[in-house]
Steps between C-alpha positions, in 0.01 A plus 500: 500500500381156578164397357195448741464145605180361447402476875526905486292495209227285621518747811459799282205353330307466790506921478400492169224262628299678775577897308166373338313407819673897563384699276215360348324388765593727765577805325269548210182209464387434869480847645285588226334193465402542896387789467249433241382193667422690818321747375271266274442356837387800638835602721565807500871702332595608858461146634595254214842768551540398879469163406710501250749664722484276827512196272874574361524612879431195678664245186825685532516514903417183546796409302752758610427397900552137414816532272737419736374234620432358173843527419586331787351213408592518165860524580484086603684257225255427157218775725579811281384382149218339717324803623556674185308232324213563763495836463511555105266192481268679714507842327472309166196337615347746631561776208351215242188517810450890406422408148198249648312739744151591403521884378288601793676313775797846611572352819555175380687665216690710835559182718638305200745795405635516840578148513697507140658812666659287745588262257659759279706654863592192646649355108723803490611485874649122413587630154718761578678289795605214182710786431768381729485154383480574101766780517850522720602878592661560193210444264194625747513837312475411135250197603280680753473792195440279247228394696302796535588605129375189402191540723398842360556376143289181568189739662508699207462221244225360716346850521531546151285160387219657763533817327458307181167372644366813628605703162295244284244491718505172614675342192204667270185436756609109592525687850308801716666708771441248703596301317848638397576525842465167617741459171743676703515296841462158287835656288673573849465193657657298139779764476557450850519108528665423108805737636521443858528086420817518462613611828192328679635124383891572485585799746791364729555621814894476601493655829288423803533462899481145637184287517304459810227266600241832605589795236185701626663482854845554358394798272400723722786433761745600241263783394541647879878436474510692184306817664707453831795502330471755282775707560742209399350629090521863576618590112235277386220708716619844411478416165156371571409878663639666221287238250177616687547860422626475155278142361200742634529782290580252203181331544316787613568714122400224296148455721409852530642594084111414385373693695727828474477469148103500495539831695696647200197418228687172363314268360418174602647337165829737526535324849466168394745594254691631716530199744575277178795697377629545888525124541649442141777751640539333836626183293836610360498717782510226784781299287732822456441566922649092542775668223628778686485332859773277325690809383467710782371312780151436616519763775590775235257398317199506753591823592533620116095362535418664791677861362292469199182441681547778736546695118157364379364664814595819463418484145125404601484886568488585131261268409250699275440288184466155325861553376631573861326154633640367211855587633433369858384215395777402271729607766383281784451222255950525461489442875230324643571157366865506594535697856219178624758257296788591660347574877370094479875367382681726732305411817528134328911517568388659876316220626655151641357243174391279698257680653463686198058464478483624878673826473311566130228477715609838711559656115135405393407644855687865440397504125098477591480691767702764323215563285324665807736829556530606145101516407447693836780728410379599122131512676598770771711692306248515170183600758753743649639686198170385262737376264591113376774631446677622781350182669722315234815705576457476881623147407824613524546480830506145503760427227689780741488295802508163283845626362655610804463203696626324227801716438549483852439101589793289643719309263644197459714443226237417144521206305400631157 
């Protein structure tokens, strides 16, 4: 096996890079962090909540509505490392910002976040379209897993030196709580820019449409060619349908695992735990998925995902103790990593490269608003039955339905 060229690893870096901005910022410190702002500002739980809520809301639709587009215009000769510069530079900025508000200022502290939000979205959409230029169709498996093992491996590391802070309470009083958390966004923002450089100042972009003296104009012509046209790409949809349904309930068990395990009694430290040892899992993990796809054939291989998610389901029905979270946990962490890996490089060898950034723009589309169906599912189902989880299990239904339009999608002959 050939090694990875270092255009693939500068690419896989830029994972590593923003898995900080990830997890520590959007996962663990600035929920929290919000929270306790708010409410020293005299906002109340149910409100600072709402907020909370419509601010990842509105940062990740106004990004998902424009993706095409963007891609679109990124898809011009020397445009695609351009907008990702913009974008990263943006979130960068903006997630150093968090670490200067005053500590009473939460909307400030809310407006801010949304714009590194966008930043963070928009970086990805142009990251994940490179993939065609840094990788042919051969190599998009093992370099688009290596990527997201890379990434999970990178958040942890970063999560770990917060961890670090928080443990010795702010490096033995040099820091509050406040303080400590400000740590955090000022650590995101130099994790993020010292390992996205790479690709920022070198990432080349092989394939592109022609240049044109109004790309605006030109953009969204070839945008409403692309929509009008769509039946010309109709294995390239249906695997788009079936990525809904699946990519949903993916997304959906990881979001929603906090909170069914607070309904068991676990602790909040044995879920933190928890989360640490799931990514550590997902980084082999994501590198074996890239393995087998080479052995066995991406498809196979998605579906082997999808099989074993519809298994961590049903399994969600005898959840009763730490020790049965534990299992779940380590279970999705084998599969998580890898069946988002391989879904990114095989719709990578679907799409025509050199207009590559526009249709990634469609994929960022399906894999926000995917997040919408699953949440909605658990929450009927849980008020229903008055049990998490059920609500968990009822996921099913969507790795069902994800699977069998994928079994079922028109083939052309795969280049693996």
């Amino acid at each position: 096996m050939k090694k990875l060229t270092k255009q693939q690893w500068q690419w896989i870096f830029y994972d590593w890079a923003n898995s900080g901005y990830g997890i520590v910022v959007v996962t663990a410190v600035l929920p929290v962090y919000f929270k306790a702002v708010a409410k020293n500002a005299g906002l109340s739980a149910a409100n600072s909540t709402a907020y909370w809520g419509y601010a990842n809301s509105f940062g990740t639709l106004i990004v998902s509505v424009l993706a095409p587009l963007l891609g679109a215009l990124a898809d011009y000769p020397h445009a695609k490392k351009r907008w990702l510069n913009i974008f990263t530079g943006l979130g960068i900025a903006l997630t150093f910002a968090l670490a200067l508000v005053p500590t009473g200022q939460w909307l400030w502290l809310l407006v801010i976040y949304i714009g590194s939000l966008i930043g963070y979205s928009g970086g990805n959409l142009f990251y994940d379209s490179f993939l065609t230029d840094v990788a042919n169709d051969k190599q998009m498996d093992r370099v688009s897993s290596y990527g997201y093992g890379m990434g999970y491996l990178g958040g942890v590391l970063a999560f770990i030196i917060f961890l670090a802070a928080q443990l010795s309470h702010g490096f033995n009083g040099l820091l509050d709580s406040y303080g400590v958390a400000k740590f955090s966004f000022l650590l995101a923002a130099v994790w993020w820019i010292i390992f996205a450089w790479p690709l920022m100042c070198h990432g080349k972009q092989v394939y592109s449409v022609a240049a044109t003296a109004n790309p605006l104009k030109d953009s969204l012509r070839r945008l409403k060619l692309t929509i009008q046209h769509l039946n010309n790409y109709r294995q390239l949809v249906w695997f788009l349908v079936a990525y809904f349904f699946y990519i949903d309930g993916v997304d959906t068990i990881f979001t929603m695992a906090t909170v069914i395990g607070t309904d068991l009694g676990i602790k909040t430290t044995d879920l933190m735990l928890v989360l640490l040892v799931v990514q550590l899992i997902a980084f082999p993990f994501s590198i074996l998925y890239g393995w087998l796809a080479n052995k066995i054939s991406t498809r196979y291989t998605i579906m082997m995902g999808i099989i074993i998610y519809l298994g961590i389901c049903l399994y969600a029905l005898n959840l009763h103790s730490l020790r049965d979270f534990w299992i779940l946990a380590i279970l999705v962490g084998t599969s998580q990593g890898g069946i988002q890996a391989l879904s990114r490089s095989y719709f990578g060898r679907l799409v025509p490269k050199d207009e590559s950034s526009e249709f990634y723009g469609f994929y960022n589309i399906l894999g926000k608003f995917s997040a919408i169906l699953g949440p909605v599912i658990v929450g009927i189902v849980t008020q229903w039955t008055g049990k998490s989880t059920v609500g968990a299990a009822s996921l099913s239904i969507l790795f069902l339905i994800g699977l069998i339009f994928f079994m079922t999608m028109p083939l052309r002959k795969e280049k693996n």
